[in-house]
Each structure stands twice: as structure tokens, then as C-alpha cells.
C-alpha positions as CSV (number, residue, x, y, z in Angstrom):
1,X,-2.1,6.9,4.9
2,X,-4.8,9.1,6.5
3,X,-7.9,9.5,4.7
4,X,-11.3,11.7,5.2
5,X,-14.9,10.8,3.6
6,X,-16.2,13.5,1.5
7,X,-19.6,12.2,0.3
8,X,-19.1,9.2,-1.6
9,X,-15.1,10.0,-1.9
10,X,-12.4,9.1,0.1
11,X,-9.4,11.4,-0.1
12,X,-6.6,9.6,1.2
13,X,-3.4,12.4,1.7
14,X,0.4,12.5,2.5
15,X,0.6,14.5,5.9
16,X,3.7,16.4,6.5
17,X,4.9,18.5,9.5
18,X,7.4,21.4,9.2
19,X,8.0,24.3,11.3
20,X,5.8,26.8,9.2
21,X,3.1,29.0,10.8
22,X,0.2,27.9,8.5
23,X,-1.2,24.9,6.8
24,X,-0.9,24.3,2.9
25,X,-3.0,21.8,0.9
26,X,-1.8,20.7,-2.4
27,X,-3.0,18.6,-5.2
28,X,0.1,17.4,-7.2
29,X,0.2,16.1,-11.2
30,X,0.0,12.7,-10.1
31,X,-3.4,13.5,-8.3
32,X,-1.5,13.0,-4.8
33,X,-2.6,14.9,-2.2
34,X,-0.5,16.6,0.5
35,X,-1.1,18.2,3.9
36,X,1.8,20.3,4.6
37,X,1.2,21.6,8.6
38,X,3.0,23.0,11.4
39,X,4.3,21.3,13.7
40,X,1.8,21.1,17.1
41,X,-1.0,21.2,14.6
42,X,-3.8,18.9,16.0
43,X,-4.9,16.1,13.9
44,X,-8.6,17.1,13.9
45,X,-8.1,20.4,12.3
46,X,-6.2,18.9,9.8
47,X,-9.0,16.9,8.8
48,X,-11.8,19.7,8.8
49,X,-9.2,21.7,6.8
50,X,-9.0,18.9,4.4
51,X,-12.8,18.5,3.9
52,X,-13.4,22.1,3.8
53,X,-11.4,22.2,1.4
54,X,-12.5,18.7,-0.6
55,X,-14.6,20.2,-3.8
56,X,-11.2,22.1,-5.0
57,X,-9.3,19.4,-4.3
58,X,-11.3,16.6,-6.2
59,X,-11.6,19.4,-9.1
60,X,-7.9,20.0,-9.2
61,X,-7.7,15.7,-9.2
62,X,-10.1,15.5,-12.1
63,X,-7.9,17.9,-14.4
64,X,-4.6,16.2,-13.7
65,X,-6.4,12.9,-14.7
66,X,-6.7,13.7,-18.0
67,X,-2.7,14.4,-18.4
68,X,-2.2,10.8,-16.4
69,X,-0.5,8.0,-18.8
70,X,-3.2,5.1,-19.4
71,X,-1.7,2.1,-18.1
72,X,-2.7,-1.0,-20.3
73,X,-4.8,-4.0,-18.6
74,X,-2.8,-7.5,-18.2
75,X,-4.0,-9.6,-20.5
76,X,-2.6,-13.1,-18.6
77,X,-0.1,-13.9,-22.1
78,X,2.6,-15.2,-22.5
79,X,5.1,-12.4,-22.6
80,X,3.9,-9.7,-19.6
81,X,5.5,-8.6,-17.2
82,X,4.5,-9.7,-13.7
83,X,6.0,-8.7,-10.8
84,X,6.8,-10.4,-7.5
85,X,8.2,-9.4,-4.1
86,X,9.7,-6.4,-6.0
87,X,11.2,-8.5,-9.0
88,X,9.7,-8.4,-12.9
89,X,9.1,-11.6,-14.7
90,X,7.9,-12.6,-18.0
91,X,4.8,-14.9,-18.2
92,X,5.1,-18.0,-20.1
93,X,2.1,-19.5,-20.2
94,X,1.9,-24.4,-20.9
95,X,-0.6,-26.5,-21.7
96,X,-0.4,-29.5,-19.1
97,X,-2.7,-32.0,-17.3
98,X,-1.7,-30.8,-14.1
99,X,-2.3,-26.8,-12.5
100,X,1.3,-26.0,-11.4
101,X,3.0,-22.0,-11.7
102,X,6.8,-22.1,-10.5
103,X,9.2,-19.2,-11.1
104,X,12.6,-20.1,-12.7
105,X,15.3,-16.9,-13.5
106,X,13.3,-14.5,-14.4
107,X,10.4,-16.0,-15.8
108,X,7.3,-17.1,-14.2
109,X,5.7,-20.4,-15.8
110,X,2.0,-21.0,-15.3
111,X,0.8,-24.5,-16.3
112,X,-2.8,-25.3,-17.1
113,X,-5.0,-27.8,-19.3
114,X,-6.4,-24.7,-20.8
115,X,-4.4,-21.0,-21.5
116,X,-7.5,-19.0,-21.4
117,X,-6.3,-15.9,-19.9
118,X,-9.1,-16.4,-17.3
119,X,-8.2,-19.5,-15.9
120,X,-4.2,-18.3,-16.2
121,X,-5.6,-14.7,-14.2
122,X,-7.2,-17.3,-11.4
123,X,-4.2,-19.6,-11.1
124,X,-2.1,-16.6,-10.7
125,X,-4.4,-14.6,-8.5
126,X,-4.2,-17.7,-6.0
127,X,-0.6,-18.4,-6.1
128,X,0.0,-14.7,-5.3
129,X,-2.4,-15.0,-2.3
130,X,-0.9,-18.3,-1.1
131,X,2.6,-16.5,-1.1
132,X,1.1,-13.6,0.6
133,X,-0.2,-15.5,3.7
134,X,3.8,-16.7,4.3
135,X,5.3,-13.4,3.5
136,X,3.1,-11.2,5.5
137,X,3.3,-14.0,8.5
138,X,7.0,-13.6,8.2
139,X,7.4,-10.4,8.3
140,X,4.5,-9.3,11.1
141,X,6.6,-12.2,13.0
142,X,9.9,-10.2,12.4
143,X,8.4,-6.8,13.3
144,X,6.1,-7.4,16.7
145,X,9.5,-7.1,19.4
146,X,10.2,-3.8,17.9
147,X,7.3,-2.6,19.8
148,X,8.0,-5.1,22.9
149,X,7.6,-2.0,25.4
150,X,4.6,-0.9,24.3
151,X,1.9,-2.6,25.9
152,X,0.1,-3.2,22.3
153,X,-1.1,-7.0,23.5
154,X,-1.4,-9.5,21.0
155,X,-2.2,-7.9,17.5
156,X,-3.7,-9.9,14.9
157,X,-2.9,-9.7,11.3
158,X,-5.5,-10.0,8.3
159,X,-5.0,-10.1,4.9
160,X,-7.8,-8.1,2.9
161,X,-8.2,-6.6,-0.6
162,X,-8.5,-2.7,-0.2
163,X,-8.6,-0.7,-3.2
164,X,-6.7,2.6,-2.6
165,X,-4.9,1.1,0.6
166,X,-1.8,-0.8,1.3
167,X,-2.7,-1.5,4.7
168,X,-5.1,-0.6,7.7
169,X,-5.8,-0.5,11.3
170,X,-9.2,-1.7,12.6
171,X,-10.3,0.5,16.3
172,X,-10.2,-3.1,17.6
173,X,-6.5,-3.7,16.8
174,X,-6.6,-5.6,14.0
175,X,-3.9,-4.9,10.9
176,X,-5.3,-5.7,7.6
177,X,-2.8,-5.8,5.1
178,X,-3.2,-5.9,0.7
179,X,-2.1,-9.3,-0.9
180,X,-1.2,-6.8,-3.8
181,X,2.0,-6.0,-1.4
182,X,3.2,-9.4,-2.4
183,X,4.4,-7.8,-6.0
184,X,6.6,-5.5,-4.2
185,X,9.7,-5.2,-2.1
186,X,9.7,-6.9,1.6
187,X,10.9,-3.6,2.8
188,X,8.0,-2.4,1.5
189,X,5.8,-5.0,3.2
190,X,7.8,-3.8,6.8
191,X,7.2,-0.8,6.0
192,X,3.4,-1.1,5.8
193,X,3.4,-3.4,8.5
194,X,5.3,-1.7,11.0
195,X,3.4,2.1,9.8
196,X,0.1,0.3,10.5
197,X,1.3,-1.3,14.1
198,X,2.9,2.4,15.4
199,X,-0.9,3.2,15.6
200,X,-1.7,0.6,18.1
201,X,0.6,3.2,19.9
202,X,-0.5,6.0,18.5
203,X,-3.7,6.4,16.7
204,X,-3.6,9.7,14.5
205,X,-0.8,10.8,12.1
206,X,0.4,13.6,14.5
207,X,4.1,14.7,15.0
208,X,4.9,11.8,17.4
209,X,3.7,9.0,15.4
210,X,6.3,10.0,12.9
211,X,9.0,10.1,15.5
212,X,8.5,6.9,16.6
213,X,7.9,5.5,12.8
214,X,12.0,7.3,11.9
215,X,12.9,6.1,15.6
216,X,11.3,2.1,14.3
217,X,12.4,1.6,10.7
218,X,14.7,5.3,9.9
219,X,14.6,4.8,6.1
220,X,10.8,4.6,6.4
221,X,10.5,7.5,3.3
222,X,12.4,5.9,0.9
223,X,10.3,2.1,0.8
224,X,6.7,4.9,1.1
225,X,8.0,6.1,-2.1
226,X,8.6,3.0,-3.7
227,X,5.3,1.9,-2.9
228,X,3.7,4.9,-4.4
229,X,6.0,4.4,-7.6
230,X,4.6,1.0,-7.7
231,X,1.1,1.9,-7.5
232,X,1.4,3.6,-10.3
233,X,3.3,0.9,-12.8
């Protein structure tokens, strides 16, 4: 997702191109911010658009926020919901000897020689990293020969907490990607993946990039979505 620094604030906004004559900048209820240009519109003016017009739009984000629903903190007891690769499951937390967390139907057991919710937040933190490094391998694997006529090299993959990203693309290359995209679906992972690799291609967010994201993975819209549902659950 394209972003611009406004002082201390990033604004990170959707960026859509239609075939109207003049640009439109809206703030939506869920504090989402959208870029709605014409078509040939160059990236760069998109951007000085955007941070001209930054003050209204961080204004217009501060008095939806007080009409957003205020999502309880996990608590790491038995009885959450946790989610992984896109699926819920209920924590049950065990007293045991031995550190072990193994998912069976639709629950997800964490064992431990203590259930403070600390140690159960840790155990669980690390299993969902460990599971992350496999995933993401798996997938970036599955993606490269969709771009095998692009000369694009050999792209390396990181995996790196972000706060208001699900994924990245360094100027040198790299693709950093967030372990929280274990929790959701693999097409959802692709997607990032493959969004973040069409700018070793192409850089900015312009018209093209998003004809050669539809031309790469056509249903591209629908897992963006899902993603930005899941951001907020």
C-alpha cells in the first residue's frame, strides 16, 4: 500500500485509477484513506496531493476514531479465539513439564509448566513465527516463475514486524513480509507476496503496476479486502 510521511505520521492510502478528469481524496468511517485519480495521473502528484492535503485528512481520521468499535486485548486464556492461516481456534491452555502447542480440530492447545498468560503469549508468539518462516518460504517459492520474464534477479525474502504494513519492498530488492500474515489466508499471503514483487518491475503504484498485478493473480481485490477485514478483527 503506498504511504507518504507527514511529520511524524505516515498515511498509508488505497490508490485507485478511473477515467475521471480530476483527483478525489477521501477519508472513509473506517479511517481508510483513498486516492481516487485519473487514469495517466503521475505518481508524484499523487503524492504532493496527498500531503497537501494531510492536516484534513488526519482531522477527518481523528473524528471517525471516536465512532470505531474498541476491540478487546487477548488475554492468552483458555477460551480465545486465535486465528491461524485464516482458520479461528479456541485456546486451551495445560499445565505440563514439557513446552509443546499442537492444533487439533478446531482448538489450539498450548502446554506449559506455568499458564501465566505471559509465558502462554511467548510460546504462542514463537510458534506463529516458526510457522511463518515455512509458509512464507513456500509461498515466495510458489510465486518467483510468475515473473520468470522479468529480469527481477534473485529476490530475497525477509520476515519483519511492521506495524501498519503487511508487507514491503526495500530500494535494494528485498521483500519484507509481517509474521502477523500467518493468522490469515495463504491467498492472502500470495497476495502480499506477489503485490510486493510486481514492484521489482515496477516501483510506483501507477496504472501499469495494476495491470500487471490483475494480469499475475486476477482476483487480487477480493484477498486485499480480506486482509483489510482482518486487520480490523
Amino acid at each position: 500500500m503506498p504511504e507518504i510521511q507527514y511529520g511524524t505520521e505516515k498515511l498509508a492510502f488505497h490508490l485507485e485509477y478511473t477515467d475521471r478528469k480530476s483527483m478525489a481524496i477521501e477519508v472513509h468511517p473506517d479511517k481508510s484513506i483513498w486516492v481516487i485519480a485519473p487514469a495517466e495521473t503521475d505518481y508524484s502528484e499523487i503524492q504532493k496531493r496527498v500531503i497537501k492535503r494531510a492536516r484534513w485528512i488526519i482531522k477527518q481520521q481523528k473524528y471517525f476514531d471516536q465512532f470505531l468499535p474498541r476491540i478487546p486485548e487477548r488475554k492468552y486464556v483458555s477460551g480465545e479465539s486465535h486465528k491461524y492461516l485464516g482458520r479461528k481456534y479456541v485456546l486451551k491452555t495445560f499445565m505440563n513439564k514439557q513446552k509443546d502447542i499442537k492444533l487439533q480440530g478446531g482448538i489450539i492447545k498450548v502446554s506449559s509448566p506455568h499458564q501465566d498468560p505471559q509465558v502462554v503469549k511467548a510460546l504462542l508468539s514463537s510458534w506463529y513465527y516458526k510457522h511463518a518462516i515455512v509458509k512464507f518460504k513456500e509461498v515466495f517459492k510458489e510465486s518467483l516463475p510468475l515473473f520468470d520474464r522479468f529480469d527481477i534477479g534473485n529476490p530475497q525474502m525477509e520476515i519483519r514486524r511492521m506495524k501498519n504494513r503487511w508487507g514491503s519492498c526495500t530500494p535494494k530488492g528485498k521483500i519484507l513480509v509481517n509474521p502477523e500474515l500467518i493468522k490469515v489466508p495463504k491467498r492472502c499471503i500470495q497476495y502480499v507476496v506477489i503485490h510486493e514483487l510486481c514492484h521489482l518491475v515496477i516501483p510506483g503504484h501507477t496504472k501499469k503496476f495494476y495491470e500487471l498485478l490483475a494480469e499475475l493473480m486476477p482476483d487480487w481485490p477480493r484477498w486485499k479486502n480480506r486482509l483489510e477485514v482482518e486487520r480490523s478483527l
